[in-house]
C-alpha distance (Angstrom), angle and dihedral (degrees) to the residues before:
residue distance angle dihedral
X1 . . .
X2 4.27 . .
X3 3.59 87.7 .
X4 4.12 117.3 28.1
X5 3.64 114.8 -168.5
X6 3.64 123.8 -150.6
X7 3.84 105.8 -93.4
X8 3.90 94.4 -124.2
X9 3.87 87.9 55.4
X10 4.06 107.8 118.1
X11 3.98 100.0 -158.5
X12 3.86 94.2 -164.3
X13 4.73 82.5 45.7
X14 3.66 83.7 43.1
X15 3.94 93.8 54.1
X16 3.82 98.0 45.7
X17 3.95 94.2 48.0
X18 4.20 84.2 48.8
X19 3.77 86.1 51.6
X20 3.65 99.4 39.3
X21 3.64 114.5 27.0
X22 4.21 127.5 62.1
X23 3.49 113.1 -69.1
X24 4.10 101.8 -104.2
X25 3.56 95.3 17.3
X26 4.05 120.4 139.4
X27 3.91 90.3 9.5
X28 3.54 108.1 153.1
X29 3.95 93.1 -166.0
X30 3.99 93.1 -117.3
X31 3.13 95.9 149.5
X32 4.12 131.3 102.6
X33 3.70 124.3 -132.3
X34 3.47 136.3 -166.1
X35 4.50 134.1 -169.5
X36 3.32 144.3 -141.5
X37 3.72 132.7 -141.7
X38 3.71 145.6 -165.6
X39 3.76 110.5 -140.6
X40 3.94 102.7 -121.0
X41 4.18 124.7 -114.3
X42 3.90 99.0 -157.9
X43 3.59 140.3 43.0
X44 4.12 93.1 -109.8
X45 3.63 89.4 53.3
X46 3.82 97.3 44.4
X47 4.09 75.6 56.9
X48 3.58 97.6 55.9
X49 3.76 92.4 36.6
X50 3.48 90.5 66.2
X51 3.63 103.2 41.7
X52 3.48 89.7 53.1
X53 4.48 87.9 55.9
X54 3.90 85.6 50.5
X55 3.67 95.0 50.5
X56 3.91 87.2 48.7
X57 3.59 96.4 45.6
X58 3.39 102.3 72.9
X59 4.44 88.1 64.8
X60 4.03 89.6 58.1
X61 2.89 103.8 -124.8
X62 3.83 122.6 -148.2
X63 3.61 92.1 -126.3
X64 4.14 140.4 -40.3
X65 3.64 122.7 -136.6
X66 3.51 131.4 -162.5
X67 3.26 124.4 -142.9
X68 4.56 130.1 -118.2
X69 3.80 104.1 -132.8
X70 3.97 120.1 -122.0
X71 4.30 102.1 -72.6
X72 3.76 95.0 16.1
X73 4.14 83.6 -77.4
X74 3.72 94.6 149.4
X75 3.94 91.6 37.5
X76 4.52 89.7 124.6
X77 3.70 87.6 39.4
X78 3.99 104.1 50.3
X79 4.09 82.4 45.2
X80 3.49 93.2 67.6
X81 3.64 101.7 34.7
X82 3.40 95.8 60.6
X83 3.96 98.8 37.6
X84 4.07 77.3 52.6
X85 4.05 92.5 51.4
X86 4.07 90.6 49.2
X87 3.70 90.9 45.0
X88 3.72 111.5 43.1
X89 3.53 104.8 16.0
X90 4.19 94.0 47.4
X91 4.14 87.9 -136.5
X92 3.88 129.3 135.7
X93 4.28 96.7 -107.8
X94 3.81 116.9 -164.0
X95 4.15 114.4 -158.3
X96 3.79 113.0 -145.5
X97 4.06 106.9 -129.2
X98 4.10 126.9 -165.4
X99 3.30 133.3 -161.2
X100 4.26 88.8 -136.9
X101 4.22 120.8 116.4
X102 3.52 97.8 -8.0
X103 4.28 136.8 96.9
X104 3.88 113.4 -115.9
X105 4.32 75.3 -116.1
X106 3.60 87.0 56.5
X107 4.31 97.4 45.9
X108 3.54 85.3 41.2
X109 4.08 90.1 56.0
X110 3.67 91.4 52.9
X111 3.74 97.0 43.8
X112 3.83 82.7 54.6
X113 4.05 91.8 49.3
X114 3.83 86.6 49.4
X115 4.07 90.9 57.3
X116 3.86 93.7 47.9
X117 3.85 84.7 47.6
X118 3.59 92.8 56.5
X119 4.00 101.8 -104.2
X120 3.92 111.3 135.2
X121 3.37 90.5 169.2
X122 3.96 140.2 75.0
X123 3.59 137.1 -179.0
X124 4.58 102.1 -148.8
X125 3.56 120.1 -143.3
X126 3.26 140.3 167.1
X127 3.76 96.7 -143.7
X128 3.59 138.7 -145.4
X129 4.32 126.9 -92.9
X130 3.67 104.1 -115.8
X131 4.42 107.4 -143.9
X132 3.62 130.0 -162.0
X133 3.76 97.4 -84.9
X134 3.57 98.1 53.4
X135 4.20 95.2 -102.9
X136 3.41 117.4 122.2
X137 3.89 116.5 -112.5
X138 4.40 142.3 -176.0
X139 3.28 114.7 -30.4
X140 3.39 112.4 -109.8
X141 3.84 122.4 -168.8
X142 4.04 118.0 -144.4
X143 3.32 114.0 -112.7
X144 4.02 94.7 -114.9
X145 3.77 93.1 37.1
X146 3.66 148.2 92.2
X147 3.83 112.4 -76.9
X148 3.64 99.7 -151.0
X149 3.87 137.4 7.1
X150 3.80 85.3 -105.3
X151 3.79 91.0 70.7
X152 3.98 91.5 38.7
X153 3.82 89.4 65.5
X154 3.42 94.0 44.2
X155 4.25 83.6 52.0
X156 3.88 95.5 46.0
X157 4.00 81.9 56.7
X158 3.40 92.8 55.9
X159 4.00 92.8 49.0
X160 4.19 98.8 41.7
X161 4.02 136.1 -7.9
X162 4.17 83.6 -106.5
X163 3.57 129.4 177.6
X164 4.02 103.0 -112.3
X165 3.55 128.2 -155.5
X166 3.18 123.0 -176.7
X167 3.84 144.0 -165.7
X168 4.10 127.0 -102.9
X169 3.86 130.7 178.8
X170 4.10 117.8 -147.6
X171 3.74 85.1 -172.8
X172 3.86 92.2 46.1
X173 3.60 121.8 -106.7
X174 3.67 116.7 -85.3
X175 3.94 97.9 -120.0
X176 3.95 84.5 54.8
X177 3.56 114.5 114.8
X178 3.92 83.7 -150.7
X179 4.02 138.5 -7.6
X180 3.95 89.8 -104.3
X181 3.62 90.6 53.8
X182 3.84 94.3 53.9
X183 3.85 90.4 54.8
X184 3.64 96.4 48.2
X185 3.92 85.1 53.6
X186 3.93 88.8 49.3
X187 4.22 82.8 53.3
X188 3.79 89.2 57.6
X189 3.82 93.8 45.8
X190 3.81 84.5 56.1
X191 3.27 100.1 40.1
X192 3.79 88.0 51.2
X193 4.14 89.3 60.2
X194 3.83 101.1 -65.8
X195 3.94 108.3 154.9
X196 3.82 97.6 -173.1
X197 4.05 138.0 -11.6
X198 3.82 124.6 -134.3
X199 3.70 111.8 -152.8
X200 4.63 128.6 -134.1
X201 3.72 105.2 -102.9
X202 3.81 124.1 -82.7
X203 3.36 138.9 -158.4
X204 3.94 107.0 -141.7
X205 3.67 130.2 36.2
X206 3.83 86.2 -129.4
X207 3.97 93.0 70.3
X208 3.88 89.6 53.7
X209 3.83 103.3 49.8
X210 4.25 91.3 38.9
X211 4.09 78.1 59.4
X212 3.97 85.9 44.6
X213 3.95 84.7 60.4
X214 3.51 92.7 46.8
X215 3.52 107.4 48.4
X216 3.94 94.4 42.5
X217 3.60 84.9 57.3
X218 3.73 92.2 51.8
X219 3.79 81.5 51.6
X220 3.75 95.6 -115.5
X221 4.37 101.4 162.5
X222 3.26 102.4 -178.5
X223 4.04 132.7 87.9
X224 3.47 122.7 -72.6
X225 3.80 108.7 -165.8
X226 3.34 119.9 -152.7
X227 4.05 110.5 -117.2
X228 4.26 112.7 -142.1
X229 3.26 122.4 -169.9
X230 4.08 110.2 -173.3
X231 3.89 105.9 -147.2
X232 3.99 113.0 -109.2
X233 3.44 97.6 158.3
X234 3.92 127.2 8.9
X235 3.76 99.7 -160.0
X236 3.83 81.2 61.5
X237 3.63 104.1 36.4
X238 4.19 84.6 48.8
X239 4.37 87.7 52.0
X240 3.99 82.3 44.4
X241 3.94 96.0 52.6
X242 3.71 90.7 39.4
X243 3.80 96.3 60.7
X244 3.84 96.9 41.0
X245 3.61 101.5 46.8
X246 4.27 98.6 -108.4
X247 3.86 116.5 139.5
X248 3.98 108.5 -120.9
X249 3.32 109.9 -150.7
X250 3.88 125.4 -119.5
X251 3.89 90.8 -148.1
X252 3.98 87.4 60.3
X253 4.01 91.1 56.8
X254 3.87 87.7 56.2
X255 3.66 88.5 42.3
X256 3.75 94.3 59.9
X257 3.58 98.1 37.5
X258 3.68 118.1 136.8
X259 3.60 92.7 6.4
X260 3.61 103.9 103.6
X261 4.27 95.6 95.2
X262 4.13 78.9 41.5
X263 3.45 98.3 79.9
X264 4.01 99.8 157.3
X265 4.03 84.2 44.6
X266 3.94 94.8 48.5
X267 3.84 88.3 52.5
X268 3.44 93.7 49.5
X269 4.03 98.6 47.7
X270 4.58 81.6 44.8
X271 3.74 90.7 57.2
X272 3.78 99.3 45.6
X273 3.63 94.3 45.3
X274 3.78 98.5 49.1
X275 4.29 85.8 40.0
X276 3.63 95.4 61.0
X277 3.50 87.7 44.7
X278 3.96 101.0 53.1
X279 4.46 79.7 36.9
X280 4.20 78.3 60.1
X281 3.54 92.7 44.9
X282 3.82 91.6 46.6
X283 4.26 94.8 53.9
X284 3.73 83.2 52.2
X285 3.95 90.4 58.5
X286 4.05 100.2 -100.7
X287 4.18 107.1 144.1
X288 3.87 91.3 166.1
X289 3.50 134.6 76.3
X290 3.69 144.0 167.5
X291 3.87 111.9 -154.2
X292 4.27 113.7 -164.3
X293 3.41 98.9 -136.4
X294 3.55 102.8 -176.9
X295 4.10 89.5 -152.1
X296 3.90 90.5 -58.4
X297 3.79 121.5 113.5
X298 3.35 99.8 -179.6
X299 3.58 98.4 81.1
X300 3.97 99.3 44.1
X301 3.42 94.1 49.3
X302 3.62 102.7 53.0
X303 3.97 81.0 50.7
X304 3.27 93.9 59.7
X305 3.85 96.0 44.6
X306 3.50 88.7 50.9
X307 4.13 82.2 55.7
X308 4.03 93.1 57.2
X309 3.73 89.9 -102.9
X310 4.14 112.2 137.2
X311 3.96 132.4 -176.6
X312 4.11 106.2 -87.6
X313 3.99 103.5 -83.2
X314 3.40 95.4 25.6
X315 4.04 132.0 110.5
X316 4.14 99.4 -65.5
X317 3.79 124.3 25.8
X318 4.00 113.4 -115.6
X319 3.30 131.1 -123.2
């Protein structure tokens, strides 16, 4: 099943106390968690990059991934973060891989660099084509390479038995000619060696378990993590939904209005709105989730504290 619920879970019990009850009462933080990260291009952000993995580390996470940018432009750069992560910080690090500007010889050299570094993990993409003005543009395959993320996994297979995530979209992806035929593609990335899929950000817990019903139909097993993106900035996180096919919300503009000199209140009003919905996703049987940091901890971890989950040692066990 994509999303197992505990066997003692009564859904029509679960509902009432989720209607009835405080929000993120009773939560005893059994859930897992996993985040994403941007590999960093100066010394400062390297800084905060890595003060935001030891503030995480401490909630166990079930693994952190870090992310390819668009073109294979932060190729170097995502390398050593994640050989850093594994080293120093002692956690299970997943490096994002496209299939844009490079040979399959040339993806498969990297996967193979990623093994001897310690990474059994990898989180498949087909990428984006970077253009001059810094939008994102058609994907183009290289001549040499793999033509679709489908084909990557099946590569990656070929180079090491990794762990492969890959990515779905509950509001369809926007090269899709239609929703059904983005979660047939997500069966052939499985089906190709695909151990789990992490979903594009949404914005109500609705959108998620209507995709639940759809892919279990298609007969998709495996997980399908939920993918959270706590708001930071809504000019960005509108740009963001825009390119990836999410819905943004109108009532989430007028939620954030005149916050942006508020920064204390804007983090606040970000953490409550993406707790109650991961506390929705949770009555509906969800125990995973896979919080885009974007280098801050802050956010994530008052998420997951909302959840029930505390540091090792400390007040409730975690997942």
């Amino acid at each position: 099943m994509t999303a197992p619920s505990p066997a003692s879970l009564d859904p029509v019990a679960e509902d009432r106390r989720a209607r009835t009850d405080p929000l993120f009462s009773g939560l005893p933080g059994d859930i897992d968690v996993s985040f994403e990260f941007f590999p960093p291009k100066s010394d400062k952000m390297e800084q905060s990059l890595w003060d935001a993995v030891q503030e995480l580390k401490p909630l166990d996470p079930h693994f952190v991934s870090v992310t390819y940018g668009a073109g294979g432009s932060t190729r170097e750069r995502t390398h050593k973060t994640v050989a850093r992560i594994i080293a120093e910080a002692g956690l299970p690090a997943a490096a994002h891989l496209t299939c844009v500007n490079a040979s399959r010889k040339e993806t498969q050299r990297i996967a193979e660099k990623y093994w001897e570094a310690g990474v059994r993990h990898i989180v498949a993409l087909r990428g984006d084509m970077p253009q001059e003005d810094g939008s994102l543009g058609p994907f183009k395959p290289h001549p040499d390479g793999y033509n679709s993320a489908e084909e990557l996994v099946h590569g990656l297979k070929e180079v090491a038995d990794f762990e492969i995530s890959v990515s779905a979209y509950p509001e369809s992806h926007p090269d899709a000619k239609s929703q059904q035929d983005e979660i047939d593609y997500l069966k052939r990335k499985i089906d190709a060696g695909a151990s789990r899929a992490i979903t594009q950000f949404f914005f109500s817990p609705n959108t998620f378990f209507d995709y639940l019903e759809k892919t279990d139909k298609a007969g998709i097993e495996v997980p399908i993590v939920p993918g959270v993106l706590p708001i930071t900035n809504v000019a960005k996180a509108r740009l963001f939904a825009g390119q990836n096919g999410a819905e943004f919300p109108d009532w989430m503009d007028e939620l954030f209005e005149g916050l942006d000199d508020r920064p204390s209140t804007r983090k606040l009003v970000a953490a409550t709105v993406a707790g109650e919905m991961c506390r929705r996703l949770y009555a509906g049987g969800i125990r995973h989730y896979h919080f885009y940091t974007l280098n801050r901890a802050d956010l994530a971890y008052s998420i997951c504290h909302l959840l029930g989950m505390r540091p090792k040692g400390e007040g409730k066990k975690t997942s």
